[in-house]
C-alpha positions in Angstrom: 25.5 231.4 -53.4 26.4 228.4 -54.6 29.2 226.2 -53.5 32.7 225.9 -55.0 33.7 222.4 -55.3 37.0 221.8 -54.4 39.8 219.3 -55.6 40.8 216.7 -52.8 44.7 216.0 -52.9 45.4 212.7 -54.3 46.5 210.8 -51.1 48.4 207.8 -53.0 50.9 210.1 -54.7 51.3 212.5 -51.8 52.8 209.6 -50.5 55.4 209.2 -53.3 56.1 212.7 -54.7 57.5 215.2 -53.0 57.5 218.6 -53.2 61.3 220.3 -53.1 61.5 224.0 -51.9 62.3 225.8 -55.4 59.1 224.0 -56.5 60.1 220.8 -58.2 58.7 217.5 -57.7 61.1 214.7 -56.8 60.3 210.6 -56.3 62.0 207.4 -55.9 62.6 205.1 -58.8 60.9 201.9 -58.5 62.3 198.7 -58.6 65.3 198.6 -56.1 64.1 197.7 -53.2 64.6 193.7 -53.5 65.5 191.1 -56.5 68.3 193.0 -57.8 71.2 190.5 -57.0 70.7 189.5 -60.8 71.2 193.2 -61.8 74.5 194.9 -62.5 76.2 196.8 -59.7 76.3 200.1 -62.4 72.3 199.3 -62.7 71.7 199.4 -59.1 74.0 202.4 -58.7 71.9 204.2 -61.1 68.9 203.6 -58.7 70.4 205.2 -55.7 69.3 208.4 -56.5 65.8 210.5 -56.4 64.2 211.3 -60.4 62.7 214.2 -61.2 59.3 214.8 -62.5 59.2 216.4 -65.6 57.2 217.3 -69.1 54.1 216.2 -69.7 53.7 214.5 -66.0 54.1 217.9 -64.4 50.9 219.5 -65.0 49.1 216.6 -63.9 51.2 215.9 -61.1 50.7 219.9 -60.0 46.9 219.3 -60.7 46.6 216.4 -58.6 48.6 217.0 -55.7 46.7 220.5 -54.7 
């Protein structure tokens, strides 16, 4: 019999997408983490919160992280 090869989970974006418990994925914006004192308060406020991966990205995303 021969042998199966199996997809290895992509370790990088383990690390940065997260799986939620209905089944979504969910990840942190880039770019707040420093140089943002020449951004607007509204445009850091809008970083505050976790995205959503959705679309296209979600196939491979479900493909990858296996």
């Amino acid at each position: 019999m021969a042998n199966k090869v199996k997809n290895k989970t992509h370790k990088g974006l383990s690390k940065v997408i997260k799986k939620r418990k209905g089944g979504s994925y969910k990840y942190q914006p880039a770019n707040k983490n420093h140089l943002t004192t020449h951004r607007s308060n509204a445009s850091r406020r809008r970083r505050h919160h976790e995205s959503e991966v959705t679309g296209s990205d979600l196939k491979r995303v479900k493909d990858i992280l296996k």
